[in-house]
C-alpha positions in Angstrom: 0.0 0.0 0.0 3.0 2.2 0.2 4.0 2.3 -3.0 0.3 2.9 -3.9 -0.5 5.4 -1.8 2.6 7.7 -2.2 2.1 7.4 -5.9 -1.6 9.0 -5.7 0.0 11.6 -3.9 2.7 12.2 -6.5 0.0 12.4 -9.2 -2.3 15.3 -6.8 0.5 17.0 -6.3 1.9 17.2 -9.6 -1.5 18.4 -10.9 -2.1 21.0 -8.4 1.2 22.3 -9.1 0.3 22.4 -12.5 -2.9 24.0 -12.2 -0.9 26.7 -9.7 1.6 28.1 -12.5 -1.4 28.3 -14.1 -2.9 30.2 -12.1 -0.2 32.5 -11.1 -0.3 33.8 -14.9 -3.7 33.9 -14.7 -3.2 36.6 -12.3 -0.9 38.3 -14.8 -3.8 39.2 -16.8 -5.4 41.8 -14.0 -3.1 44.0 -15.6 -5.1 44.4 -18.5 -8.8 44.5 -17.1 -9.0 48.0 -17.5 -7.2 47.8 -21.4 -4.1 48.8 -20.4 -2.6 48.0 -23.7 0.9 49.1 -25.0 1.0 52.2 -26.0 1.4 52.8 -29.7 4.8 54.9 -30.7 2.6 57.1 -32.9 -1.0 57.1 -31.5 -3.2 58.5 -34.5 -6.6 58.6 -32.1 -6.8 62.6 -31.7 -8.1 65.2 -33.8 -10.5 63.4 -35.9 -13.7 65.0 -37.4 -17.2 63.7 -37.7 -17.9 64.5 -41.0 -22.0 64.3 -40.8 -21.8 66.5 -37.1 -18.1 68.3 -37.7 -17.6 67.8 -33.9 -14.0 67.2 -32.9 -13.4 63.6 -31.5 -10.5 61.3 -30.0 -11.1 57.9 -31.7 -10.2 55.9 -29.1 -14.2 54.0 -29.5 -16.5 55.6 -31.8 -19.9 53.6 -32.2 -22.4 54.4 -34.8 -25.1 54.0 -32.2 -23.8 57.3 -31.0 -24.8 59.0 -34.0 -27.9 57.4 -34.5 -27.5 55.9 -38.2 -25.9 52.7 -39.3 -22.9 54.5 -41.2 -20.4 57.2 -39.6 -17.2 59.3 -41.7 -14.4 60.5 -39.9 -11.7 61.9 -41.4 -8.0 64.0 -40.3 -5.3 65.1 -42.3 -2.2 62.5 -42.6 1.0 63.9 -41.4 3.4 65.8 -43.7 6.4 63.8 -43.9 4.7 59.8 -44.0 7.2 57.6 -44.2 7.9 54.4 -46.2 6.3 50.9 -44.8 3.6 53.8 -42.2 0.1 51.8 -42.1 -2.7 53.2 -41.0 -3.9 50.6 -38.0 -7.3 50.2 -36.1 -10.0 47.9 -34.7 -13.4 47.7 -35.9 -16.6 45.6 -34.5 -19.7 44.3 -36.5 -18.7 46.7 -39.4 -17.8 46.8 -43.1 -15.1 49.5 -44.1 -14.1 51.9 -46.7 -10.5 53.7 -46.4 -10.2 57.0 -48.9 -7.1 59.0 -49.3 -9.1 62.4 -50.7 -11.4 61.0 -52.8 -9.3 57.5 -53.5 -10.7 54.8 -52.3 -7.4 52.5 -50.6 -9.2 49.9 -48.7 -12.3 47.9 -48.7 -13.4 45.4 -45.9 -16.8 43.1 -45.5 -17.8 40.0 -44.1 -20.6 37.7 -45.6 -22.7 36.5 -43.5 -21.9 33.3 -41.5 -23.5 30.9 -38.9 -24.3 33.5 -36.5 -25.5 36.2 -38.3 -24.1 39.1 -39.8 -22.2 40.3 -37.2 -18.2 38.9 -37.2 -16.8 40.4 -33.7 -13.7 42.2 -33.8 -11.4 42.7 -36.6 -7.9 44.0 -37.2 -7.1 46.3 -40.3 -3.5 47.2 -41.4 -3.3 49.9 -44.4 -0.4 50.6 -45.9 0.1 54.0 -46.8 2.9 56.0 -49.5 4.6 58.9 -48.8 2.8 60.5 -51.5 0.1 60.3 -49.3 1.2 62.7 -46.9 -0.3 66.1 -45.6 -3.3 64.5 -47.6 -7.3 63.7 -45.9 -7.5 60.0 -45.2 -11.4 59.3 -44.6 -12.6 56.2 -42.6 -16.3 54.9 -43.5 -17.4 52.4 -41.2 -21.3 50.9 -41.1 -22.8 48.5 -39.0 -23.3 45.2 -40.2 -27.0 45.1 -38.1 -29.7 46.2 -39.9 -30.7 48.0 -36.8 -27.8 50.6 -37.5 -26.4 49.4 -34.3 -23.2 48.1 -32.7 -20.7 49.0 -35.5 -17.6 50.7 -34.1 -14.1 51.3 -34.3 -11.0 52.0 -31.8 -7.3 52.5 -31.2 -6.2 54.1 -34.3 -2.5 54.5 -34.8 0.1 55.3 -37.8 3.0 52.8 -37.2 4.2 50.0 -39.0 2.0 46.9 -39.5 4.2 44.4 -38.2 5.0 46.3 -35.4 1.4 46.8 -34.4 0.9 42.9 -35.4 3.7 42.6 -32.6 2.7 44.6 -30.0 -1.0 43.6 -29.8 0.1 39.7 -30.2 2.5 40.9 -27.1 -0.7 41.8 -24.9 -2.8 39.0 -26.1 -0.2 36.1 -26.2 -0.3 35.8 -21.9 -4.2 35.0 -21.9 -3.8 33.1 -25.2 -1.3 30.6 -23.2 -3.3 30.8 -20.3 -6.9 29.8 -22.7 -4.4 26.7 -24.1 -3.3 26.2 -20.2 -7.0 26.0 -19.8 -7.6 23.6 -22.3 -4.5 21.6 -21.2 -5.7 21.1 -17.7 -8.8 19.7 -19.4 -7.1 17.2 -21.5 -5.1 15.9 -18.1 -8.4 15.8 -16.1 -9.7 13.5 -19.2 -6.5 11.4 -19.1 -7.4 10.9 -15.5 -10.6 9.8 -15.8 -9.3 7.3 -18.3 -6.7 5.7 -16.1 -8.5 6.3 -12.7 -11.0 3.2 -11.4 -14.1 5.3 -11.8 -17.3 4.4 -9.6 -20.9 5.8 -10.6 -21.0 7.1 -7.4 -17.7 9.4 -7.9 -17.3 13.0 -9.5 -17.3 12.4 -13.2 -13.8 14.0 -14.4 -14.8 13.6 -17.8 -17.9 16.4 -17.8 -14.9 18.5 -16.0 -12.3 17.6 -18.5 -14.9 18.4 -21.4 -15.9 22.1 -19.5 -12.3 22.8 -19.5 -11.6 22.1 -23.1 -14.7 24.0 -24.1 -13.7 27.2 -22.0 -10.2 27.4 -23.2 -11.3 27.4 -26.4 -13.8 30.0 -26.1 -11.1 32.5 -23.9 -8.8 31.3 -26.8 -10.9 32.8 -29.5 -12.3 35.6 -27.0 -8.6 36.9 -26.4 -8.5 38.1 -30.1 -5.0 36.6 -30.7 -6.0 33.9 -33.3 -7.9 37.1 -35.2 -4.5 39.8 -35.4 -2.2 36.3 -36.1 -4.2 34.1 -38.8 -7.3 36.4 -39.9 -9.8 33.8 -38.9 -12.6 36.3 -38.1 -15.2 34.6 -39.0 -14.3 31.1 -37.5 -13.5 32.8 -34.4 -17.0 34.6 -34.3 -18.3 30.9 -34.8 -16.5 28.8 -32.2 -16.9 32.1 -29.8 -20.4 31.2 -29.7 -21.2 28.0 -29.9 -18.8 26.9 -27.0 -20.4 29.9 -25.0 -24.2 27.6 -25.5 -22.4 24.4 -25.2 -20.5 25.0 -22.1 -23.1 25.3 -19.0 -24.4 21.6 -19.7 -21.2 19.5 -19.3 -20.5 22.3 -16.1 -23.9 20.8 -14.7 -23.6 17.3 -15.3 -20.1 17.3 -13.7 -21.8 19.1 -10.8 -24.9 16.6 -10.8 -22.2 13.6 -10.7 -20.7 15.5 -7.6 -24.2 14.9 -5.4 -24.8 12.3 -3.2 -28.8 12.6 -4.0 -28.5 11.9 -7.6 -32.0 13.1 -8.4 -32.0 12.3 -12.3 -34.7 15.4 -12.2 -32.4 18.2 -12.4 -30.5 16.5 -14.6 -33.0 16.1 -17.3 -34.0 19.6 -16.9 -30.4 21.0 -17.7 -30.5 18.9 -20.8 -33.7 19.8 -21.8 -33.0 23.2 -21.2 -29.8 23.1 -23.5 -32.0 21.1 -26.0 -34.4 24.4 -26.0 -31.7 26.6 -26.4 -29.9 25.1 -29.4 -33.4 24.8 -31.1 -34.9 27.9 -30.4 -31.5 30.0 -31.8 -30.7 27.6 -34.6 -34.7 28.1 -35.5 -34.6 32.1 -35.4 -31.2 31.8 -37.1 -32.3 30.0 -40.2 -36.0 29.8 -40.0 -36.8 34.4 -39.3 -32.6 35.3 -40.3 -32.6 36.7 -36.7 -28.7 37.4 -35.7 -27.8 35.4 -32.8 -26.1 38.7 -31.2 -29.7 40.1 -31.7 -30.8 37.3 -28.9 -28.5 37.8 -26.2 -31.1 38.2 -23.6 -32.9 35.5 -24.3 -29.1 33.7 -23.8 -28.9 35.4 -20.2 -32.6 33.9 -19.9 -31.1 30.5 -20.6 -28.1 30.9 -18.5 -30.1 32.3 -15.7 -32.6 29.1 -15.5 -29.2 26.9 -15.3 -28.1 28.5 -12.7 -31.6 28.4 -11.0 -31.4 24.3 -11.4 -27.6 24.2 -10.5 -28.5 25.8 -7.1 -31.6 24.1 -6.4 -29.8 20.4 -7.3 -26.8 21.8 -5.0 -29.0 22.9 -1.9 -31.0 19.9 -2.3 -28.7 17.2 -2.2 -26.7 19.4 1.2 -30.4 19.0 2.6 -30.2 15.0 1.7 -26.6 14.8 3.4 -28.0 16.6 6.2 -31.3 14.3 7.0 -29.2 11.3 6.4 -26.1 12.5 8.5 -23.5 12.0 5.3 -20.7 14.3 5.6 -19.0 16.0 3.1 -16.2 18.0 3.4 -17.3 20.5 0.2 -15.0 23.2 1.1 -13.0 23.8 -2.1 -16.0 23.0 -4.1 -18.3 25.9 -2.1 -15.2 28.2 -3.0 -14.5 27.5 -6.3 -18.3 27.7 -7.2 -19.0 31.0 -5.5 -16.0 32.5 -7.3 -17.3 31.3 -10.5 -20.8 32.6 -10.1 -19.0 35.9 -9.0 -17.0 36.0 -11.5 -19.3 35.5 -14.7 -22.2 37.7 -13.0 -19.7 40.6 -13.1 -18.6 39.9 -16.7 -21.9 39.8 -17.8 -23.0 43.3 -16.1 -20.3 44.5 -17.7 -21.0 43.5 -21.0 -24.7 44.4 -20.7 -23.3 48.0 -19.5 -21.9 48.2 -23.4 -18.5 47.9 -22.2 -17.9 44.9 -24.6 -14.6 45.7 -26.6 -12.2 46.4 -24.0 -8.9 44.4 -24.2 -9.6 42.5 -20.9 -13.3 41.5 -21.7 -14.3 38.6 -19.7 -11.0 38.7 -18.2 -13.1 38.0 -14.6 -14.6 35.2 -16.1 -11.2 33.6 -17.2 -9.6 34.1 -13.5 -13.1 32.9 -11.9 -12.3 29.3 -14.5 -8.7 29.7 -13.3 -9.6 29.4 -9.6 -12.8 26.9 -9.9 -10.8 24.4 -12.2 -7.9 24.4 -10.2 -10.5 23.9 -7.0 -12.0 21.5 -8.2 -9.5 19.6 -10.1 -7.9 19.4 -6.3 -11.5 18.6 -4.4 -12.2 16.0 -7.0 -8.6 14.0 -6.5 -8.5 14.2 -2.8 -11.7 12.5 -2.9 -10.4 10.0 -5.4 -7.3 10.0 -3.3 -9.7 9.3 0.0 -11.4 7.5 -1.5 -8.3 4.8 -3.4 -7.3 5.1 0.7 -10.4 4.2 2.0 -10.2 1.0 -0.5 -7.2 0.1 0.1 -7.6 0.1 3.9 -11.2 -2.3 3.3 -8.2 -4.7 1.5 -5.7 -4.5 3.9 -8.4 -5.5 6.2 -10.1 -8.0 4.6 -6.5 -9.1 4.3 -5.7 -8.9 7.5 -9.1 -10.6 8.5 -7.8 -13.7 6.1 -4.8 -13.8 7.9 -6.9 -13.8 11.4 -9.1 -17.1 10.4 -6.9 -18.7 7.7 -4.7 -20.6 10.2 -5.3 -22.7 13.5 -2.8 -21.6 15.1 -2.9 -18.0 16.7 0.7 -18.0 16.9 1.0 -18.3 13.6 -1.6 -15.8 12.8 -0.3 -13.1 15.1 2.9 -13.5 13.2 1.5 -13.4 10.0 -0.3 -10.0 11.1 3.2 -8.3 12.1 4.7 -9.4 8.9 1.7 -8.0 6.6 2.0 -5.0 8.6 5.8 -4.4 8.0 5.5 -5.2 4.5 2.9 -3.5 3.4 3.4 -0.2 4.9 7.2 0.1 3.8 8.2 -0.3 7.9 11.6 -1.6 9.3 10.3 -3.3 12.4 7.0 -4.2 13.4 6.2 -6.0 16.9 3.6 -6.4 19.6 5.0 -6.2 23.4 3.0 -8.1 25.7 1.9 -7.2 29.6 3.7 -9.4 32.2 2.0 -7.8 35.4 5.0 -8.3 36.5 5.1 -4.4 36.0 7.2 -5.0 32.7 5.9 -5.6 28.8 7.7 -8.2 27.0 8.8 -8.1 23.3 6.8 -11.6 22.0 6.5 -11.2 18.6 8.4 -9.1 16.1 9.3 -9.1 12.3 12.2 -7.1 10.7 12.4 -6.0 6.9 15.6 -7.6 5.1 16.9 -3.4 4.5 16.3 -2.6 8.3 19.3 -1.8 9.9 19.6 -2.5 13.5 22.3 -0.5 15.9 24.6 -2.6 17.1 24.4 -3.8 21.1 20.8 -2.3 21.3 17.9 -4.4 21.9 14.4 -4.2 23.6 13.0 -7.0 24.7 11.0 -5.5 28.0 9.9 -2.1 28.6 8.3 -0.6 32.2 5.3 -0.1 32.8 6.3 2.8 35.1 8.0 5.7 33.7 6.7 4.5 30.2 3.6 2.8 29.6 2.0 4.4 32.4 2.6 7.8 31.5 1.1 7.1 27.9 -1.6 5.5 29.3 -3.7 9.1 28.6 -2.4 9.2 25.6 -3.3 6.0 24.5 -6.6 6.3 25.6 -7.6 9.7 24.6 -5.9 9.5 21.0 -6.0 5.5 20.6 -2.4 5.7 18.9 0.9 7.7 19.1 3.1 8.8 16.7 6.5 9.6 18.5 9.5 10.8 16.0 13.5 11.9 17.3 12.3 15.4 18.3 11.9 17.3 21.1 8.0 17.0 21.5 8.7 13.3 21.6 11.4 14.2 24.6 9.0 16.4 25.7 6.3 13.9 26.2 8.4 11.1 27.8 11.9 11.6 28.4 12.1 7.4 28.7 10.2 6.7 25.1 12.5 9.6 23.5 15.6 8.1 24.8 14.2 4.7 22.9 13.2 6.2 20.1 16.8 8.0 19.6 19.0 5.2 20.4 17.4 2.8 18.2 18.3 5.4 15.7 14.6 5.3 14.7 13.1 8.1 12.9 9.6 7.5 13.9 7.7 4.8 15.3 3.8 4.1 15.5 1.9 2.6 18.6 -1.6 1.6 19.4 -2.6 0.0 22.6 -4.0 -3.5 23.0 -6.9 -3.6 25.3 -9.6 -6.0 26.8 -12.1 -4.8 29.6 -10.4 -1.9 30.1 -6.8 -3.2 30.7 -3.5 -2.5 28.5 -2.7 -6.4 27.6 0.0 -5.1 25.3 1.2 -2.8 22.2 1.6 -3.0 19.0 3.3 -0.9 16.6 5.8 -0.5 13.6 8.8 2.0 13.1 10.1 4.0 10.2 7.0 4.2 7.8 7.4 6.9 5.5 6.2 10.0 7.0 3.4 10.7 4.2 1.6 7.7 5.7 2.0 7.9 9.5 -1.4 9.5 9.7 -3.0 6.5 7.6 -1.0 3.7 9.5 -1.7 5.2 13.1 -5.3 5.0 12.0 -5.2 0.9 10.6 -2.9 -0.1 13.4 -5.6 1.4 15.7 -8.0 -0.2 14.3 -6.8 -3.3 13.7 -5.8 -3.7 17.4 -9.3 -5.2 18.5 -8.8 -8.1 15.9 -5.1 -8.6 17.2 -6.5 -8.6 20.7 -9.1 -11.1 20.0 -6.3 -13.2 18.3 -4.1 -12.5 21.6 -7.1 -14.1 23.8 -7.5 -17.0 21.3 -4.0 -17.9 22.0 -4.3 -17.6 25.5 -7.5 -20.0 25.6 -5.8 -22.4 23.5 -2.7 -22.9 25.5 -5.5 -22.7 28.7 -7.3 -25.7 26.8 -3.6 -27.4 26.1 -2.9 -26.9 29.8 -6.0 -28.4 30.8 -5.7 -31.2 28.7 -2.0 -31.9 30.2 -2.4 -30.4 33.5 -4.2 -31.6 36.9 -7.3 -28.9 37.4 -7.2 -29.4 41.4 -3.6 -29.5 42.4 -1.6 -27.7 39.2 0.4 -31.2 38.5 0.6 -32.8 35.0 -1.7 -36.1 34.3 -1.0 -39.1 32.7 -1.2 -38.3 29.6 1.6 -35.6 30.1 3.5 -38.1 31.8 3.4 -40.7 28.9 4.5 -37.6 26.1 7.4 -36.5 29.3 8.2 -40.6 29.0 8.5 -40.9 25.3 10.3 -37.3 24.9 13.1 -38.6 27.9 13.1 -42.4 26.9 16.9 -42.3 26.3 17.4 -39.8 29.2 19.9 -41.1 32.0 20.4 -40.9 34.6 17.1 -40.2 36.5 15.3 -41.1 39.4 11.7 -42.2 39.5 9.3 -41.7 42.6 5.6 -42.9 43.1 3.8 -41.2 46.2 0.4 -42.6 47.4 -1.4 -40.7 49.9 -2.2 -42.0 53.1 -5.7 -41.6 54.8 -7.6 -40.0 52.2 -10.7 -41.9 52.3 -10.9 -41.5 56.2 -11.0 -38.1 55.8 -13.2 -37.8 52.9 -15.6 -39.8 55.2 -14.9 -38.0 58.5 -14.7 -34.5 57.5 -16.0 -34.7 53.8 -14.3 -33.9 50.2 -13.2 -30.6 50.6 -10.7 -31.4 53.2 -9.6 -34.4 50.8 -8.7 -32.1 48.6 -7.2 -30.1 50.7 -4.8 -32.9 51.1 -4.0 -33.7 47.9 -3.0 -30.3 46.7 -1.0 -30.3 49.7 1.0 -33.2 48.8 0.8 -32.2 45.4 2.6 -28.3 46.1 5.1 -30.3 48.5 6.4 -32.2 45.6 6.2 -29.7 43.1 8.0 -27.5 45.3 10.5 -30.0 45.4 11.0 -31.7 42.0 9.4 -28.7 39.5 5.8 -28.7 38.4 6.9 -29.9 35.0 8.3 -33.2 36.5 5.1 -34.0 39.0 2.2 -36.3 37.7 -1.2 -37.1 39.0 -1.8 -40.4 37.8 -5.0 -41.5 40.1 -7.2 -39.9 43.0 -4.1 -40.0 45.5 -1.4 -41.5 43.1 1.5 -39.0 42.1 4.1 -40.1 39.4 7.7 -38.0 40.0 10.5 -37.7 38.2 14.4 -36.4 38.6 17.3 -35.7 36.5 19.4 -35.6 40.0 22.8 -36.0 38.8 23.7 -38.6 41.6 21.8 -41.0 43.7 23.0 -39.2 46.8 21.1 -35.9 45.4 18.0 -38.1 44.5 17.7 -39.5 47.8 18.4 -35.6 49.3 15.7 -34.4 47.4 13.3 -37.4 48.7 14.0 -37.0 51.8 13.2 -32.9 51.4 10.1 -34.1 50.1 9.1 -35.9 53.2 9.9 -33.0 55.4 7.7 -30.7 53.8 4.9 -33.1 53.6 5.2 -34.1 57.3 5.7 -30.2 58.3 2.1 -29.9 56.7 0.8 -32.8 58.7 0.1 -34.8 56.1 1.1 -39.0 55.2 2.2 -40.5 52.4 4.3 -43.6 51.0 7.2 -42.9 48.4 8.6 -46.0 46.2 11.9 -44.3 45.1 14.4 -45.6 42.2 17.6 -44.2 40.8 18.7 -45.4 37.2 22.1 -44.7 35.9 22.6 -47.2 33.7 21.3 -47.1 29.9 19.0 -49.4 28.7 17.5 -50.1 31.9 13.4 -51.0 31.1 11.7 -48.0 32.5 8.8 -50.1 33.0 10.8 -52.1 35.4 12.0 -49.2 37.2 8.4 -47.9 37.4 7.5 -51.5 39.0 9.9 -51.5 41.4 9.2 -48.1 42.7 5.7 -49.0 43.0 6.9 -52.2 45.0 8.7 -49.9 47.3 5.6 -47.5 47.8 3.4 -50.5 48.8 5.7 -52.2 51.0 6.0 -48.7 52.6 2.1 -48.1 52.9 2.0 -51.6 54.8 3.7 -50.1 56.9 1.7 -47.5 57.5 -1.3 -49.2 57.9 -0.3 -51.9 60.1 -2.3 -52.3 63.0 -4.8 -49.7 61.4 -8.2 -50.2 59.8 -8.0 -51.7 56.2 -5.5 -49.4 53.9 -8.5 -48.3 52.0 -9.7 -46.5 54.9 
């Protein structure tokens, strides 16, 4: 999951930085919102005269609308010494042009009529003029294209020479130009994404995104002029320019509709239908009445306004839906990015319905309102995909983890399996699970080590205290459930002991989660050096997975209960027969060894007199006497008040010592019995023999005992 995970993060933050540059160009372009173009070196804009009013005028936007007719003459005198390669340079909108020199006609320009209408947008013109033209009247004609008379104009009139005008407006246009293809660039990336990326029906649909981003870097492309001064495609540009701005709002809405949790197909179906109605209503007035599209431009704002109406109702429905069904959504980049957007085309479209519509930053809000919602919600749209690639990939890590918890009998085996997977799959160096001893210690029992872990030389842990350690993170553990401690000062801070661990281990950060049932710390668990991108992620798993290790952890314990039970005397904490026959065929070549049997003596009086309790009183009596003696893995219970011993003495003198001290301490508890003891140091000697003969001695000794007293049963 590592590798995985750290990869996702590479691609997010690749993109974002991307999408950043981008945006830091973007910001560029607020240097121009207010047309603050390059000024010409010989600005031609003053002095000019109005032939039909003779009023006086600075050229800088002269619209026919102004003047109340459809065509307007302006004329001024050319200077006196015009120089060779001098044009005559200017920028007309939605208007045929005529250029005379006196009465010479030098220059002609009209568009036919295309798929929007008559009107065309904005044009450049470039003139040449000859010297012989100077200190002569050059007369500009210009007539709107509408048959309404309106909306023809022309600006920025300068005498310079035409490449260097070509030049210095591609200059001012080139920045939002790149930024239109950055646009469009970000929208072929977010396509490749949703190509590579596992995509669920319930996820935000990159592709609608991808598609919104292609078609508004197109349109700023075109809007920006640049394609219009540098190839002349006037009319393709008026073309594309509008039929991405209809086209645009319905992949916006169905990557927004993809983005709810509510999914109501409703809204949907209205924004299509409302795009259908659109496209059909201006293609119909277009070819069916030969009404200009520009001439519809509120009933445009009509359609965009209804979108907008069903984008916010879909959006505010589907927060109401989270809300009754408690699904959270962190929507903060999204909220953002949408509110800028809104913002940002609402003021571009006041503006343009004010009449301020050729100025060289128009829509220049708009673009920086794309630049900041793409780049939102390109980055809201992968963290989700990250979170959400995370949140599967922690499901199969713990379905994996679950195999390993039921996939083998043995919960030693799965413990270890656990620790391994762990280690492995997060990248770690060392993972391990200390254990509580309540013996006020916590013992290393299970570890695993990656092949490229390096461990410092003469330092191991194999117990840690409980005071000075665990106990101080007790809080910790139980307030935060996990603790990330790195070679720092916080982490010296916290606990001087855990610091000192963490630094000479040379570790530079380990991971722990506490292991508890009913309230009690049983043990730890944890791993060291993950990378630090994913300490956050593998506190949280490690955390998690601690009740499934702790169940494991009790599982073991009640199978090496049931093991003990199955080899070990419930009443008096000796081993039974059947321990004693594995003990016999584990030590069959074993010499030399003693062998002792021990029946107790009176046990059925007493069970009679003073009933079973005290019987068993004296039996575990005998029983701790000769365990005290010999080791509780070398004392057997073979019967109700039969006891099997054995001894690995290492002379018969130490046998019979340790026979004897068995006597002592069975007499100083008032309490009988009869011993048949045998030593064996030679090899080969029948051990069933040897178990005969001590059995011989043990009656003979009980005789004894019982010799002038009631029957021996008694």
């Amino acid at each position: 999951m590592h590798s995985y995970m750290r990869n996702y993060y590479r691609v997010k933050y690749i993109l974002a930085g991307i999408i950043a540059v981008l945006m830091g160009l973007a910001m560029l372009l607020t240097g121009s919102i207010f047309d603050k173009q390059r000024v010409a070196v010989s600005d031609f804009s003053e002095a000019w005269v109005v032939e039909s009013t003779g009023e006086v005028i600075t050229a800088n936007m002269v619209n026919t609308s102004d003047y109340g007719c459809d065509t307007v003459v302006i004329s001024k005198k050319l200077p006196e010494d015009l120089k060779l390669y001098t044009g005559l340079c200017f920028i007309t909108s939605n208007s045929s042009v005529r250029i005379f020199v006196e009465d010479r006609q030098i220059y002609g320009f009209e568009q036919p009529e295309n798929f929007t209408g008559k009107g065309y947008g904005t044009a450049y013109h470039t003139i040449n003029l000859s010297p012989e033209f100077s200190d002569k009247t050059v007369r500009i004609e210009f007539k709107s294209v509408f048959d309404s008379g309106k909306y023809g104009r022309i600006r920025m009139i300068s005498l310079e020479k035409p490449q260097d005008y070509r030049n210095r407006l591609a200059k001012g246009q080139l920045l939002p130009f790149n930024i239109s293809v950055g646009v469009m660039i970000v929208g072929i990336i977010l396509l490749f994404f949703r190509i590579v990326m596992p995509y669920k029906k319930n996820q935000a649909d990159l592709f609608f995104l991808g598609i919104n981003a292609i078609i508004t870097g197109i349109w700023f492309a075109t809007d920006t002029g640049f394609l219009r001064l540098i190839a002349g495609a006037v009319i393709v540009s008026r073309v594309v320019d509008y039929v991405c701005l209809h086209i645009w709002l319905l992949p916006m809405m169905l990557f927004l509709y993809s983005t709810t949790k509510q999914r109501k197909t409703l809204y949907r179906n209205l924004a299509i239908a409302l795009f259908v109605i659109d496209a059909t209503f201006f293609v119909v007035m277009r070819y069916a009445f030969g009404v200009d599209m520009f001439e519809l431009t509120g009933i445009f704002v009509v359609y965009v306004f209804l979108e907008m109406i069903i984008m916010a109702v879909m959006l505010i429905s589907d927060a109401n839906f989270c809300r009754e069904h408690s699904i959270y959504r962190d929507r903060k980049f999204f909220n953002i990015g949408l509110m800028v957007l809104v913002m940002s085309i609402f003021t571009d479209m006041m503006i343009y319905l004010a009449g301020v519509r050729n100025i060289s930053g128009r829509g220049i809000f708009s673009r920086l309102g794309f630049c900041v919602f793409f780049i939102l919600m390109a980055i809201e749209v992968i963290n989700n995909w990250v979170s959400e690639q995370t949140t599967m990939k922690r499901d199969r890590f713990i379905n994996k983890i679950l195999h390993f918890a039921v996939s083998a009998n043995d919960p030693e085996v799965r413990l270890r399996a656990i620790i391994e997977h762990f280690g492995i799959e997060f990248g770690a160096d060392h993972a391990y699970i200390f254990e509580n001893r309540r013996d006020g210690t916590f013992h290393n029992t299970y570890e695993w080590y990656s092949e490229e872990a390096i461990r410092p030389e003469g330092v191991e842990v194999h117990d840690i205290p409980s005071v000075g350690l665990v106990d101080d993170l007790y809080d910790v553990f139980m307030t935060d459930h996990r603790l990330i401690a790195e070679d720092n000062e916080e982490t010296r801070r916290l606990n001087r002991m855990l610091y000192n661990i963490v630094h000479s281990l040379k570790l530079e950060r380990l991971i722990v989660a506490p292991l508890e049932y009913n309230g009690e710390l049983i043990g730890i668990m944890g791993v060291d050096n993950v990378p630090k991108d994913e300490a956050g992620e593998v506190a949280e798993l490690i955390w998690l997975m601690s009740y499934f290790v702790t169940q494991i952890m009790l599982q073991r314990d009640e199978k090496r209960n049931l093991v003990r039970y199955s080899y070990v005397d419930s009443l008096t904490g000796a081993h039974n027969r059947r321990a004693m026959n594995e003990f016999e065929e584990n030590n069959a070549d074993t010499v030399p060894y003693g062998f002792v049997m021990c029946d107790i003596n009176g046990l059925k009086r007493l069970n009679d007199t003073q009933g079973h309790d005290a019987g068993d009183m004296l039996i575990i009596d005998v029983a701790q006497s000769l365990i005290d003696v010999f080791g509780e893995n070398y004392v057997f219970r073979l019967g109700g008040d039969e006891f099997g011993v054995y001894s690995f003495a290492i002379s018969k003198e130490d046998f019979e010592g340790q026979v004897a001290h068995a006597r002592a301490l069975i007499a100083a508890k008032q309490r009988s019995v009869s011993l048949g003891a045998v030593y064996v140091d030679k090899p080969g000697t029948d051990r069933k023999d040897v178990k005969e003969e001590a059995d011989s001695l043990m009656y003979k000794e009980k005789e004894e005992y019982y010799r002038g007293r009631n029957d021996r049963r008694r």
